[in-house]
N, C-alpha and C positions, 0 to 999 in steps of 0.2 A: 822443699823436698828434704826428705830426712832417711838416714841408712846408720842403724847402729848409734856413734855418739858425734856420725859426721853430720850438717847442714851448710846447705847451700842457701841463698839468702837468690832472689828474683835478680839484683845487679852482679851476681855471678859471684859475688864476696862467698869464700867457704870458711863453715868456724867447723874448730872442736870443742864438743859439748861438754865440759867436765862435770857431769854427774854420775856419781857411783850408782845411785837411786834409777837412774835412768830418764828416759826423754820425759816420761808422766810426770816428772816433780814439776817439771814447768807449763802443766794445761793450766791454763786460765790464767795466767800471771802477766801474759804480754797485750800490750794495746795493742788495737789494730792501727793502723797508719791513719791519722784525722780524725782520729776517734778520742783523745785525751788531750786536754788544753796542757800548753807544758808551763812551769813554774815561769811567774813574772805577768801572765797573762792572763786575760779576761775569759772567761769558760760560763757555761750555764749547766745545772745542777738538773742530773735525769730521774732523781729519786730521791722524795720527801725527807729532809732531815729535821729532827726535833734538835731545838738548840737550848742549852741548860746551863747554867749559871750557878758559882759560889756566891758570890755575893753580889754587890748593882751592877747591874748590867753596864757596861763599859767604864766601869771603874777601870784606874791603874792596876796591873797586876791580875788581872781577876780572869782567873782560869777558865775560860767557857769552851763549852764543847759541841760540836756539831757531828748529830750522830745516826746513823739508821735505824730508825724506831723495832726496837726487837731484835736486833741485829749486835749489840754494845751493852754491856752493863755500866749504870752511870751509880757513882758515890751516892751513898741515900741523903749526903747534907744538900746537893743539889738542888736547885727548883728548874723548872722548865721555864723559860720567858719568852718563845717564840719558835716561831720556825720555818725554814728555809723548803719554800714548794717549789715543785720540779720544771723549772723553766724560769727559775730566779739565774741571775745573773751573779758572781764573785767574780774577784779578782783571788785566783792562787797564787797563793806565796811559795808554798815549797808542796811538791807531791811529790812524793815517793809511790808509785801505783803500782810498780812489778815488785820489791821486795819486801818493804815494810808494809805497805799499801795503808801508810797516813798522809796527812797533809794539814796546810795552813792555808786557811783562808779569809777575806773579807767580805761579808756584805755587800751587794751596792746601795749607794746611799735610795733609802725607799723603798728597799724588799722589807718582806714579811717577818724577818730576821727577830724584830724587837732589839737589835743591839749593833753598835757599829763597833765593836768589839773583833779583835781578829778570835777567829775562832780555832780551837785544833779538831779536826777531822781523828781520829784511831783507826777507823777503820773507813778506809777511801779503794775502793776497790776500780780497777781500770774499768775507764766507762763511766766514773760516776760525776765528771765536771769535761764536757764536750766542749771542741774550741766554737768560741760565738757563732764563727761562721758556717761551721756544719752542722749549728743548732738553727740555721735558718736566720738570726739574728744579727 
């Protein structure tokens, strides 16, 4: 329930909203409850990522990126090595989903991936790595 920059939350907790912008700066930014694996844990992935590489693939150091095809512009030194289809399993390292909405992730060992490389996410939007168990898995 929402009035103005007041909200009440279901367990009766009241916040104040501090936005000059108003309550809209925040549609789409918040997960819904069981819907987003939280950082340190096991999630599965609801939408196709293309995964791209500087140089070999899990080499030391080698920046790769796990990204929403059309969604991300990748460096044109880039090459694509794989990719993560939707109902692969990671392990999140860090998600940030409501303000930066990046993250870090791993492969499981034997997805589609082509790399056990951790990969960085730019753009990881709530809803895009579900906790195992409300993926049915």
């Amino acid at each position: 329930m929402a009035h103005g920059r007041r909200l009440a939350g279901r367990d009766g907790t009241r916040y104040l909203v501090d936005a000059p912008l108003g309550l809209k700066t925040f549609a789409d930014v918040v997960c819904p409850t069981g819907q987003c694996a939280p950082s340190g844990a096991f999630g599965v992935v609801t939408e196709e990522l293309a995964i791209w590489s500087s140089g070999a693939a899990g080499a030391a150091g080698d920046p790769s990126l796990a990204v929403l095809p059309g969604k991300t512009r990748v460096p044109v030194w880039m090459v694509r090595i794989g990719t993560l289809r939707a109902g692969d399993k990671v392990r999140v390292r860090k998600w940030n989903a409501c303000a930066g909405m990046s993250a870090e992730i791993d492969p499981a060992e034997g997805s589609a991936a082509g790399t056990a490389a951790t990969l960085q996410v730019p753009v990881a939007p709530p809803g895009l790595f579900r906790p195992v168990a409300a993926a049915g898995g």
